[in-house]
C-alpha positions as CSV (number, residue, x, y, z in Angstrom):
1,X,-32.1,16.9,74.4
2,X,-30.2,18.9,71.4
3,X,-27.7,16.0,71.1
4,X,-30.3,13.3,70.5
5,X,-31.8,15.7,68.2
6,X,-29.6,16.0,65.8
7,X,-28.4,12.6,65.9
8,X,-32.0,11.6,65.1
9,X,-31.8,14.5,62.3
10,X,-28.1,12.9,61.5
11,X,-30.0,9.4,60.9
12,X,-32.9,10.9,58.7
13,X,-30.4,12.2,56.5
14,X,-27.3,10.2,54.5
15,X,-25.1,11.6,52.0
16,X,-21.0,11.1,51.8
17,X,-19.2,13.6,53.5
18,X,-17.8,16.3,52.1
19,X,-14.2,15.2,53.4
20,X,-14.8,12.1,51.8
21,X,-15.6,13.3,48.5
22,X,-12.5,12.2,46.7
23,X,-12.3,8.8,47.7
24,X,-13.3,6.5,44.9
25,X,-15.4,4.4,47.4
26,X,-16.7,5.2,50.7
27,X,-18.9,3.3,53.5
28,X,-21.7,4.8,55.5
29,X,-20.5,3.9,59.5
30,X,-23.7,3.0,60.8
31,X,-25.7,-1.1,59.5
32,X,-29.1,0.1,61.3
33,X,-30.7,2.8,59.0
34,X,-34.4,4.5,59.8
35,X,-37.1,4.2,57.3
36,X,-37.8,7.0,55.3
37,X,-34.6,8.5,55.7
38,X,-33.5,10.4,52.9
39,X,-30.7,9.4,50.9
40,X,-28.6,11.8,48.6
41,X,-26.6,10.3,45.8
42,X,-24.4,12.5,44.0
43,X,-24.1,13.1,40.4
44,X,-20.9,11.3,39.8
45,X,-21.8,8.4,42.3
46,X,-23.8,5.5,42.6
47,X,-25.1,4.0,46.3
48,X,-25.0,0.0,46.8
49,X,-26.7,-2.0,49.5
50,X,-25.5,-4.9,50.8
51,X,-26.9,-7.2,53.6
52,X,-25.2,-10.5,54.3
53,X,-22.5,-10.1,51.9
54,X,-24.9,-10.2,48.7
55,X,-25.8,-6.7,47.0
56,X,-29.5,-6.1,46.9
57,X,-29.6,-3.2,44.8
58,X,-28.0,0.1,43.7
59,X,-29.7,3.6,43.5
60,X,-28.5,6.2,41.1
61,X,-28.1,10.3,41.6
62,X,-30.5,11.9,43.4
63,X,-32.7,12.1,46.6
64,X,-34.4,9.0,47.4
65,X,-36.8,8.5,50.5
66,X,-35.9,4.9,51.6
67,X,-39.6,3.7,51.6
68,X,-39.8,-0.1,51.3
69,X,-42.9,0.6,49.2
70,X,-41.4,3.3,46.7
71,X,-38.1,0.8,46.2
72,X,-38.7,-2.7,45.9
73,X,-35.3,-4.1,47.2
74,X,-35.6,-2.4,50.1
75,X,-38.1,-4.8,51.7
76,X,-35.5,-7.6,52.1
77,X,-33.6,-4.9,54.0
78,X,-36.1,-4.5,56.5
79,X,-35.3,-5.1,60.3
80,X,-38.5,-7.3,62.1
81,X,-37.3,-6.5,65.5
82,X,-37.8,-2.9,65.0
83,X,-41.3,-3.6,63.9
84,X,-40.6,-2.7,60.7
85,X,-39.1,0.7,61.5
86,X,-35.9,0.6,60.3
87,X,-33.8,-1.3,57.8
88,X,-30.6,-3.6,58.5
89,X,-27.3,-3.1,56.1
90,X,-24.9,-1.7,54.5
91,X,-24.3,1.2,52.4
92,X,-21.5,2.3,50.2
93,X,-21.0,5.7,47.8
94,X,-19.1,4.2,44.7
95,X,-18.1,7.3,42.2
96,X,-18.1,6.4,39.0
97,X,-16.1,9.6,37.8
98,X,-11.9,8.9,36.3
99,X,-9.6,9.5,39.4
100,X,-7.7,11.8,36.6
101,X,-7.4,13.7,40.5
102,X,-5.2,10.5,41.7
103,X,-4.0,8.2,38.7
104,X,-2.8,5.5,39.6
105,X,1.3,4.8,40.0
106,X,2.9,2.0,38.3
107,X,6.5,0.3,37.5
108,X,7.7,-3.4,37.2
109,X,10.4,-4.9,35.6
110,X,9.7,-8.3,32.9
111,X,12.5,-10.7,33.7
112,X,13.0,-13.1,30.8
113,X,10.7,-11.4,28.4
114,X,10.9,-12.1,24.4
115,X,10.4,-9.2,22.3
116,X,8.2,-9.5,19.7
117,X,9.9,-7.7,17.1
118,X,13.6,-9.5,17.2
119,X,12.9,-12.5,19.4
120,X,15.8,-11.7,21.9
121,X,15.5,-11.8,25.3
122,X,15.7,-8.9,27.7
123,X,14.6,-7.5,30.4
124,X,12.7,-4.5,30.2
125,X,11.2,-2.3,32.7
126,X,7.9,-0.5,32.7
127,X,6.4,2.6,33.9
128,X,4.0,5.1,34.8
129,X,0.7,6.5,35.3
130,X,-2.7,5.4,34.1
131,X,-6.6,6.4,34.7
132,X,-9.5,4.3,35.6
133,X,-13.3,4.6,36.6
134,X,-15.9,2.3,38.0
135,X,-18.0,0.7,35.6
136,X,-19.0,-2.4,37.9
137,X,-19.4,-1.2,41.7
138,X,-20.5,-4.6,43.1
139,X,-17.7,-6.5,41.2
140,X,-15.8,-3.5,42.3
141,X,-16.5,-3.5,46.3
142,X,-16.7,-7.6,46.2
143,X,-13.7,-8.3,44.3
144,X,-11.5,-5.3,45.4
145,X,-11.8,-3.4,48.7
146,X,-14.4,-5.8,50.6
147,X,-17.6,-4.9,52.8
148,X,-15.5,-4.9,55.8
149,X,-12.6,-2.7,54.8
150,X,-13.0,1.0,55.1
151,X,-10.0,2.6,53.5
152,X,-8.9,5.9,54.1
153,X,-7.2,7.0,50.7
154,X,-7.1,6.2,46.7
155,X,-3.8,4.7,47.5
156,X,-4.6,2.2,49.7
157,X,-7.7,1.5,47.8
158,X,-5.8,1.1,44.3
159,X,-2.9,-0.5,45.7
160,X,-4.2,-3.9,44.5
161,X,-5.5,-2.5,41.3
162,X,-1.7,-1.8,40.8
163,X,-0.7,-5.1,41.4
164,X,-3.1,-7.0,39.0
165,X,-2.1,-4.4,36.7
166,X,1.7,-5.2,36.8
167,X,0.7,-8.8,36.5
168,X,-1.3,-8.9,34.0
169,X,0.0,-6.2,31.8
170,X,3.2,-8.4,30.0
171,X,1.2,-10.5,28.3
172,X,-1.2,-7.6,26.7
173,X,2.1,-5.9,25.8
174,X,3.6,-8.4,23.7
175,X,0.7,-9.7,22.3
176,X,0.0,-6.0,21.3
177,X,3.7,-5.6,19.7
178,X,3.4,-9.1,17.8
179,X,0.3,-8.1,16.3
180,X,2.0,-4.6,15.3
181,X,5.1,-6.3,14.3
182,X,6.5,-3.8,16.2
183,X,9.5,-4.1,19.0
184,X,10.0,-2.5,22.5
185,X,12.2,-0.3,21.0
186,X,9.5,1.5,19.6
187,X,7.3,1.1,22.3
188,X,7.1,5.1,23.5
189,X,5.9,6.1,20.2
190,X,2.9,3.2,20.6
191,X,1.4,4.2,23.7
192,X,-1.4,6.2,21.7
193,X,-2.0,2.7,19.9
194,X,-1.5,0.7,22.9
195,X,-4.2,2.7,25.0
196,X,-7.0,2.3,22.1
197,X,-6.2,-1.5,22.1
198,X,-6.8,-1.4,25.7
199,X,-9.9,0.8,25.3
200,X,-11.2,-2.4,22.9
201,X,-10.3,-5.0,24.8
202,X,-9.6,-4.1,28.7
203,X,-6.9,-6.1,30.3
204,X,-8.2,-8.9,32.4
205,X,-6.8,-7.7,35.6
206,X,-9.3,-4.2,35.2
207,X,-12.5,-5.7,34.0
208,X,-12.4,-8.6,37.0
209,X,-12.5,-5.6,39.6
210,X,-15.4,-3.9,37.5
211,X,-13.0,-1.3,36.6
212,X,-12.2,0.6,32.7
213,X,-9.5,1.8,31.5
214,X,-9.6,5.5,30.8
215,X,-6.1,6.4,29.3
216,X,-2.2,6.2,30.2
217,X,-1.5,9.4,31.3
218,X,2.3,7.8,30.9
219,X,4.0,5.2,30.2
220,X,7.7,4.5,28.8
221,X,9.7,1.4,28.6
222,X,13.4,1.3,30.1
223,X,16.2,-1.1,29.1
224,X,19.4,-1.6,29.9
225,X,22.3,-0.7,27.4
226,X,23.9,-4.3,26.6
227,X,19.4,-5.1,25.8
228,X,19.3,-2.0,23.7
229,X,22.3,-2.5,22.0
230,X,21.2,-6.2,21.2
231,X,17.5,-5.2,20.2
232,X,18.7,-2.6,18.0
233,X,21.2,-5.3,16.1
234,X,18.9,-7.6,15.5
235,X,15.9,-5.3,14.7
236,X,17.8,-3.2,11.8
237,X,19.3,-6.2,10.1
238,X,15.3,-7.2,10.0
239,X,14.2,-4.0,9.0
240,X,16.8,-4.2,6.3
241,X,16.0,-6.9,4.3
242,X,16.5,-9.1,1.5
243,X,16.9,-6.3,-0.6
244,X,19.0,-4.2,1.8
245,X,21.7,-6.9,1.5
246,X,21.2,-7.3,-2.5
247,X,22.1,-3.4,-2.5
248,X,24.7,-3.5,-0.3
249,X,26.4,-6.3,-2.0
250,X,26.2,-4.8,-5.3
251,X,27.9,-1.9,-3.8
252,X,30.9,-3.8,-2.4
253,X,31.4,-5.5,-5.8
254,X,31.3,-1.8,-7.8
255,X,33.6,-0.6,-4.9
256,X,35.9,-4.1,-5.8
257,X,35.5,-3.0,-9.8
258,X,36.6,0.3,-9.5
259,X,39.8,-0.8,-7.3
260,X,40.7,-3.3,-9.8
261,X,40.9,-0.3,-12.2
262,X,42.6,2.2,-10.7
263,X,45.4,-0.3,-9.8
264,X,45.4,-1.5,-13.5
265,X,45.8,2.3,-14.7
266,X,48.3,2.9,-11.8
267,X,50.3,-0.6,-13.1
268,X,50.4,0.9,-16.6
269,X,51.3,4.7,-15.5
270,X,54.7,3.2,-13.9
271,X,55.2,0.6,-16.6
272,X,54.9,3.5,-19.7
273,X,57.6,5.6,-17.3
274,X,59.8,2.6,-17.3
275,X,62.3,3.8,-20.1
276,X,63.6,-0.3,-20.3
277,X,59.6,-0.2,-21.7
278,X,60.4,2.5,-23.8
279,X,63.1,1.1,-25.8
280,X,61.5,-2.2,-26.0
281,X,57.9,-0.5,-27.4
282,X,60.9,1.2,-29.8
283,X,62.5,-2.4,-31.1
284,X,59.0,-3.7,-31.3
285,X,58.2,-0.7,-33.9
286,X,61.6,-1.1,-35.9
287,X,60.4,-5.1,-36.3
288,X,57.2,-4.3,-37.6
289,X,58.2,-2.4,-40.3
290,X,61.2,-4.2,-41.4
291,X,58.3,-7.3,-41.0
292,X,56.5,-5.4,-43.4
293,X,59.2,-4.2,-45.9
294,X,60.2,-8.3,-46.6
295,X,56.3,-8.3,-47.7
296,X,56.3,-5.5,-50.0
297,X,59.7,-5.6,-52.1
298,X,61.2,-3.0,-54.1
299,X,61.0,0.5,-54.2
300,X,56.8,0.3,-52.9
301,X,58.8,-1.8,-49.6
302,X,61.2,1.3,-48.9
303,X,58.5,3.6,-49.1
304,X,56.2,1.2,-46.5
305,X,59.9,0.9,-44.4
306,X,59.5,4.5,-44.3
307,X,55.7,4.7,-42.6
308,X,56.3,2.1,-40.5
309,X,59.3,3.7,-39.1
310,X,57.3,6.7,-38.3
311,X,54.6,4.7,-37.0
312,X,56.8,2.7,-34.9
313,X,58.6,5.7,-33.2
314,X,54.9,7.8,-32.9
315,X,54.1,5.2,-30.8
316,X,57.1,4.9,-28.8
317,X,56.8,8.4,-28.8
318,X,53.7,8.0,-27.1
319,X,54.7,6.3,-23.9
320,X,57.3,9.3,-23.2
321,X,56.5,11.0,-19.6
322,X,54.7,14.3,-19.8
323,X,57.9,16.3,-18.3
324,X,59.9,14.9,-21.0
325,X,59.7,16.4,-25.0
326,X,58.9,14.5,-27.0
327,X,61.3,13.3,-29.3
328,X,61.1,14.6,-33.5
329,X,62.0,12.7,-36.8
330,X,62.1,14.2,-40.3
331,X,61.3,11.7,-43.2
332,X,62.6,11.7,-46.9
333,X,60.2,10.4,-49.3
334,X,62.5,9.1,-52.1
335,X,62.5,10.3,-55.4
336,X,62.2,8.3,-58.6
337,X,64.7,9.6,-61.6
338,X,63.3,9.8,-65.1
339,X,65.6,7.5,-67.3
340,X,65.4,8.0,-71.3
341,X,66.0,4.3,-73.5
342,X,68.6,4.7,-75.5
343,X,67.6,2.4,-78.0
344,X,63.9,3.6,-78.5
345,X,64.2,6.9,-77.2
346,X,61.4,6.1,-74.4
347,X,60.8,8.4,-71.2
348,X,60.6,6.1,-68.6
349,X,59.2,8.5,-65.7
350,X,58.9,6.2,-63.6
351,X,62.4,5.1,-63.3
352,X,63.3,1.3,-63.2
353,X,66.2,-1.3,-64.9
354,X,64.4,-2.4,-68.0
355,X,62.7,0.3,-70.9
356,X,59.2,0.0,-70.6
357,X,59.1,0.7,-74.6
358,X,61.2,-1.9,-76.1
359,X,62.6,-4.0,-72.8
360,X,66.4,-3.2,-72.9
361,X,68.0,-2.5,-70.1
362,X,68.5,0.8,-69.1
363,X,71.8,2.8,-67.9
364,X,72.1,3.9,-64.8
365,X,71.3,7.5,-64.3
366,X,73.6,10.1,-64.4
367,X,74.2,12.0,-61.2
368,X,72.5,15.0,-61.2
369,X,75.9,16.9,-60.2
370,X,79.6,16.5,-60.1
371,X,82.6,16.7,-57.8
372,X,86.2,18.6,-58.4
373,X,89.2,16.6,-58.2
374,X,90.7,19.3,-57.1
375,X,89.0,21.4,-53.9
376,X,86.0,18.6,-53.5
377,X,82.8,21.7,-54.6
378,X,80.4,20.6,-56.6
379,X,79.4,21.5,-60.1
380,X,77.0,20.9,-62.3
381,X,76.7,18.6,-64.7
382,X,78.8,19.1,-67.7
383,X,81.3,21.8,-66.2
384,X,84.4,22.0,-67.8
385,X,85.9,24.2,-65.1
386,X,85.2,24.0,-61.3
387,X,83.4,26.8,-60.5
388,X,85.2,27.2,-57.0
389,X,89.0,27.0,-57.8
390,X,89.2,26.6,-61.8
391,X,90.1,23.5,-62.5
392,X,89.8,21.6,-65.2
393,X,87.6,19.1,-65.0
394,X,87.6,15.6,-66.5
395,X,85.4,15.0,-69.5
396,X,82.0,12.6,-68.3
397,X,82.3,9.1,-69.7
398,X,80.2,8.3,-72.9
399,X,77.0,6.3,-71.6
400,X,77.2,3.0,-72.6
401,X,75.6,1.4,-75.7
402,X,72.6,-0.5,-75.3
403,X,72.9,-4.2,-75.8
């Protein structure tokens, strides 16, 4: 008597389970339902009927008295052989809440796959967790888990959810990256990105099973080294540029400029220490000047011999090593002797063969000192007697008339 009572109470009374309450979908065991039971619907749930495999309607949170006259769509669920008495179908608690409790578990690996960014192709692997909630319960029980299936865990439920994802997700990658411009290599840092594309427009493989995309708790891209390695190549030399290479060339020619030059200042470093260069800068010196004294004549060309010798041997001087002295000349400017005509009497200060008075010739000067016969010392000019050993000393000759 107690037993059939509280399976009659049991029947007037429908809610998921407790136990049950984390399974994404969940269907009530029993097709025959009485009239006016009551039906609780949870607040983050929805409650679908179904009778021969087409869904008559969904009820919302809530307590609902199943009265065919309070709900419309539950008159096509009423049984006639029960005189009206009970209704004939099937029931299933969807919850519409993010399994953020159980995300769902993914990896697969893209054989063959072009990246975007570089255009080489690797083979990359993918992985890791994201959310989803029901959006869509009918496209969700019809297209997923089926009226007849009664799972008995998120995993088995989302194991197909899993699959389309792996499918379907390569092609919403790369189109993701080529719109970027962006390569796998950078594809960690994108997954903030990649999820709001997702959120705008939901892969294919989600929105067919009435399902959203919440977020991707993770996700990270593996590859290989030899794929890396070849991604990387070809993705700086892009990232470079035109103007990259422009640098870079510029560079290598200033690095080619400044070898030249230190070779050419090394080559004349061991040439100036050459002393075979050092007496040839020499002979070249001497040839210039004596080049210049044919061009200048008389006395004005020995004075010009003069400063171009010095010139000359500065210059060799120059080429000396720094651990050797260089080497020092004294010059002797010569002097011009005043000569007096002896026909007009003219002072010819400046010296020369012919009086600048009258244009005689002129005698050659007398020396400004003279020599004993005797012990060689010199007196001066006019002595009588040497002033070293007392000699006598020869009388000067008489200068000679003028023509």
């Amino acid at each position: 008597m107690f037993g059939f009572i509280k399976q009659g109470i049991q029947q007037m009374m429908i809610a998921r389970p407790e136990a049950a309450h984390r399974l994404v979908i969940y269907k009530w065991p029993d097709r025959t339902i009485p009239m006016y039971t009551r039906l609780t619907v949870k607040s983050d749930e929805g409650a679908v009927f179904f009778k021969n495999g087409v869904c008559m309607g969904i009820l919302g949170p809530g307590v609902h008295t199943l009265d065919g006259a309070n709900i419309p769509f539950l008159k096509n669920l009423i049984d006639g052989a029960t005189g009206g008495n009970a209704l004939l179908g099937e029931v299933f608690f969807v919850r519409s809440q993010p399994n953020r409790n159980d995300p769902v578990k993914f990896g697969t690996k893209f054989d063959g796959m072009t990246d975007p960014g570089t255009d080489v192709t690797c083979n990359p692997g993918v992985h890791g967790e994201f959310v989803v909630r029901v959006i869509d319960p009918v496209a969700f029980i019809v297209g997923l888990v089926g009226q007849s299936i009664q799972p008995e865990d998120n995993t088995a439920i989302f194991s197909w959810v899993k699959k389309r994802f792996e499918a379907r997700i390569e092609p919403v990658i790369a189109n993701f990256l080529r719109a970027k411009g962006e390569s796998l290599l950078n594809m960690s840092s994108l997954k903030t990105d990649l999820e709001q594309a997702m959120m705008q427009e939901p892969p294919a493989a989600l929105t067919e099973l009435g399902l959203q995309l919440v977020e991707l708790t993770t996700f990270k891209v593996s590859l290989s080294e030899d794929d890396r390695a070849s991604l990387t190549e070809v993705w700086r030399a892009r990232e470079g540029g035109a103007e990259d290479k422009l640098k870079m060339k510029e560079l290598r020619h200033k690095q080619m400029e400044i070898g030249v030059n230190v070779a050419e200042r090394q080559a004349f470093v061991n040439l100036a220490q050459n002393p075979g260069y050092m007496q040839y800068a020499q002979s070249e010196a001497l040839l210039s000047a004596g080049e210049g004294m044919a061009k200048g004549g008389g006395n004005a060309g020995i004075a010009a011999l003069g400063a171009q010798m010095a010139v000359g041997v500065g210059m060799a001087g120059m080429f000396q090593p720094a651990f050797q002295p260089a080497m020092q000349h004294q010059r002797v400017a010569p002097s011009a002797a005043a000569a007096v005509c002896g026909g007009c009497s003219f002072n010819n200060a400046g010296g020369g063969k012919f009086c600048a008075g009258c244009g005689q010739p002129l005698a050659p000067p007398r020396p400004a000192g003279v020599f004993c016969t005797g012990c060689g010392g010199q007196n001066a000019a006019g002595a009588k007697f040497c002033a070293s050993c007392g000699a006598a000393q020869a009388a000067a000759a008489p200068a000679a008339a003028p023509a």
